[in-house]
C-alpha positions in Angstrom: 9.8 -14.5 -10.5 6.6 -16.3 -9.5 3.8 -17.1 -12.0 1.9 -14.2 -10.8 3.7 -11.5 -12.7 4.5 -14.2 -15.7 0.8 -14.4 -16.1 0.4 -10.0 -16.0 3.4 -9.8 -18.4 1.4 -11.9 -21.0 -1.7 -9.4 -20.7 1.0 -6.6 -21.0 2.0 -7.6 -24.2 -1.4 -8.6 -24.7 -2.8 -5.2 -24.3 0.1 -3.9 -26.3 -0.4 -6.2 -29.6 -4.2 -5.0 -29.4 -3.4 -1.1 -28.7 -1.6 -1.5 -32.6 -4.9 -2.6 -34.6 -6.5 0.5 -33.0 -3.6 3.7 -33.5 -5.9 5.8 -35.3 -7.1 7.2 -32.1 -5.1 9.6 -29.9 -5.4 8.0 -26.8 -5.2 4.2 -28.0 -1.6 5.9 -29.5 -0.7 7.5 -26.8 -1.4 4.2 -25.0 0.8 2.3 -26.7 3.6 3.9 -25.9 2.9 3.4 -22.5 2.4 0.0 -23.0 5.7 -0.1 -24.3 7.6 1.7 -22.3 6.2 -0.7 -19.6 7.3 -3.4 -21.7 11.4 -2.1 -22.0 11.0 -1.4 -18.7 10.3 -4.8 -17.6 12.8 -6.8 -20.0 15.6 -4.2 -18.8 14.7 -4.8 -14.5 14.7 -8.8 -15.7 17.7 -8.2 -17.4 19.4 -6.4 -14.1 17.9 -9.1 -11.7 15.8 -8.6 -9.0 17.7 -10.3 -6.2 19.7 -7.0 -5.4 17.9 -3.5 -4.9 19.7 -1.9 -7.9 16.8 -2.6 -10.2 14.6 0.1 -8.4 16.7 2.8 -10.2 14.8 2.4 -13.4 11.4 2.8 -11.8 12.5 6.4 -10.8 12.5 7.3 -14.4 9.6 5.2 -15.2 7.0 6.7 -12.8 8.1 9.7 -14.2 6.9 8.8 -17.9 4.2 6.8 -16.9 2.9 10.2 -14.9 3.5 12.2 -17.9 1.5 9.9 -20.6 -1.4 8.4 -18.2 -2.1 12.5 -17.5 -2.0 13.3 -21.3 -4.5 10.1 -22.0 -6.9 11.4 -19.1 -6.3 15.2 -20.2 -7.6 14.5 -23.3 -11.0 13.6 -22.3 -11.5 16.7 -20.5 -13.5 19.7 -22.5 -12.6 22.6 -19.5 -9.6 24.7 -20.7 -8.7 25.6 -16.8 -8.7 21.9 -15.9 -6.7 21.0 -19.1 -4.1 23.5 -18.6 -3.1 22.7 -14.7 -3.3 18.6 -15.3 -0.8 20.0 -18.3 1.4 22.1 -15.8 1.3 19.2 -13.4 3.4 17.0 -15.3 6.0 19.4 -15.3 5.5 19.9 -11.6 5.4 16.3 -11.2 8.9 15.7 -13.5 10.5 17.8 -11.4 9.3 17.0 -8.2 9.6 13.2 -8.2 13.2 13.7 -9.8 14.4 16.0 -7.4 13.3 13.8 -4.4 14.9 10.9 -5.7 18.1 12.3 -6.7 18.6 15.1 -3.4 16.3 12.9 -0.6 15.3 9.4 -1.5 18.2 8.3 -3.3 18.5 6.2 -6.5 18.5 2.4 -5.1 15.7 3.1 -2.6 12.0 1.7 -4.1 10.0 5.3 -5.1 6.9 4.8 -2.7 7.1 8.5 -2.7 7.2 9.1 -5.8 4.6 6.6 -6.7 2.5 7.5 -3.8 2.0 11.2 -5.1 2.0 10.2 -8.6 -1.5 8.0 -7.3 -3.3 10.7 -5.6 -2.8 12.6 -8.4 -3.8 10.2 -11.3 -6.7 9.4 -8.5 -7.8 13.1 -8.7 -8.0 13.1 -12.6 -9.7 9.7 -13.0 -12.7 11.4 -10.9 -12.8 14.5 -13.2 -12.8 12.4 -15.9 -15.7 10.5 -14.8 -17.8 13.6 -14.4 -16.4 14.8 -18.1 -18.1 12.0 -19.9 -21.1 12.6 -21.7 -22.2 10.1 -23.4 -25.1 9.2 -26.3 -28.1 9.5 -24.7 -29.1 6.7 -26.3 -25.5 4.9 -25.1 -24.4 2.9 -21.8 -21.6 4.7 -20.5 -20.1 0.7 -20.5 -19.7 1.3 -24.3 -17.8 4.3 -24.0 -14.0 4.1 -24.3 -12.6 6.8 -21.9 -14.8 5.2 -19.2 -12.7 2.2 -19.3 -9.4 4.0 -19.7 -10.5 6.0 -16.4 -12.0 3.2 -14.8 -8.6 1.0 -15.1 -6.3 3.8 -14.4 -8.5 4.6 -11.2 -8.7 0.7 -10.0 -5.0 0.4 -10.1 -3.7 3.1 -8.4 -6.3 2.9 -5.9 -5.4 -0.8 -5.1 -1.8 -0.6 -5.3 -1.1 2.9 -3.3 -1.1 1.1 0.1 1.4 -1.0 -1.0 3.4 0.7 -2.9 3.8 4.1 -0.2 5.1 1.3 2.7 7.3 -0.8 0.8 10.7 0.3 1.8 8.8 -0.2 5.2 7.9 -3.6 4.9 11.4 -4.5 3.0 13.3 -3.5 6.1 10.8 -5.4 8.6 10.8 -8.8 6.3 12.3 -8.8 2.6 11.0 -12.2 1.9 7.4 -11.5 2.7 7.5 -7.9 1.5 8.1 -8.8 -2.0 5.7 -11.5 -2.1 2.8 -9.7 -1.1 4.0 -6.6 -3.3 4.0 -9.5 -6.4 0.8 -10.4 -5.3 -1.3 -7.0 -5.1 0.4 -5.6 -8.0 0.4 -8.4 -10.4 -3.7 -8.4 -9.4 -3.9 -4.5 -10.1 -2.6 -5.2 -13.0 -4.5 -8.1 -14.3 -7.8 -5.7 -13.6 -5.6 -2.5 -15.2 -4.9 -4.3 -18.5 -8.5 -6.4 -18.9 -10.0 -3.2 -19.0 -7.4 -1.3 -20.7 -8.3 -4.1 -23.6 -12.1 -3.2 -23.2 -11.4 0.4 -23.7 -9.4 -0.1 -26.6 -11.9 -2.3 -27.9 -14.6 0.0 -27.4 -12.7 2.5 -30.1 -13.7 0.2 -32.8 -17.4 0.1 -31.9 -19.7 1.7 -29.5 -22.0 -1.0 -30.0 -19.8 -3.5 -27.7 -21.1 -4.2 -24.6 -20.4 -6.5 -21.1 
């Protein structure tokens, strides 16, 4: 492992140390788990090693929960009943979707670019409905409210690391080497912008007066 993902792990468990001063908000708790689920998911894919493909089997089950809990953050944020109720039904849709493919078509020890890929487009679509849900103070910057950097964080992410993510299984069959090297690169930078701002959103629970 490179010091590129060393350095996003520490603002993982970063983010997740500061999500716990802050659990008297729904979505900061709801984020937490995330954060923790991100953080078993990492220790057990370290403890499998990474030098074979059989690692890739626990991010089948992981997009899956990540899916489920980023939806239910973003969900909550949303005052329309119609668009509550389908991002609600597309978890379910999604569960059994992404499981199905990798089980029956995509197989277990394949990388889920898929998977990952619709989960994106998806967590894309919400992150712009979310935008147009938040209303804040009038007498407010929208940079000191919460939701807009939990949206903002989710949206960066998944729109920097689709492209990577949908070809990888491409680019690990052209050149291994230099396929996971770039992929450590782009996502360990998604992530270092998805967890700075997931720390400024949680931040922003404990007072609207904080600013950039």
């Amino acid at each position: 492992m490179n010091g590129w993902v060393y350095a996003y792990y520490v603002l993982l468990v970063a983010c997740f140390i500061i999500s716990l001063f802050h659990l008297e908000h729904r979505e900061v708790k709801i984020l937490s788990v995330l954060l923790g689920v991100s953080i078993i998911t990492e220790v057990i894919v370290e403890l499998i090693g990474t030098e074979g493909l059989g690692f890739f089997i626990v991010y089948h089950f992981f997009v899956v929960l990540e899916y489920s809990l980023i939806t239910i953050i973003l969900r909550s944020g949303i005052r329309d009943y119609r668009w509550r109720l389908l991002m609600g039904v597309s978890i379910f849709v999604f569960c059994f979707v992404s499981l199905f493919y990798s089980f029956v078509l995509g197989g277990w020890h394949a990388f889920p670019g898929i998977n990952i890929t619709i989960e994106s487009f998806l967590v894309i679509c919400w992150c712009l409905l979310s935008f147009f849900s938040i209303t804040p103070d009038s007498e407010a910057s929208i940079f000191r409210h919460p939701v807009f950097w939990l949206t903002l964080a989710f949206f960066i992410y998944f729109a920097a690391s689709v492209s990577v993510n949908a070809f990888y299984n491409l680019l690990l069959e052209n050149d291994t080497t230099r396929a996971r090297h770039f992929f450590a690169v782009l996502n360990s930078l998604s992530n270092y912008l998805l967890y700075i701002m997931l720390i400024k959103g949680v931040v922003c629970f404990r007072s609207n007066r904080i600013s950039l």
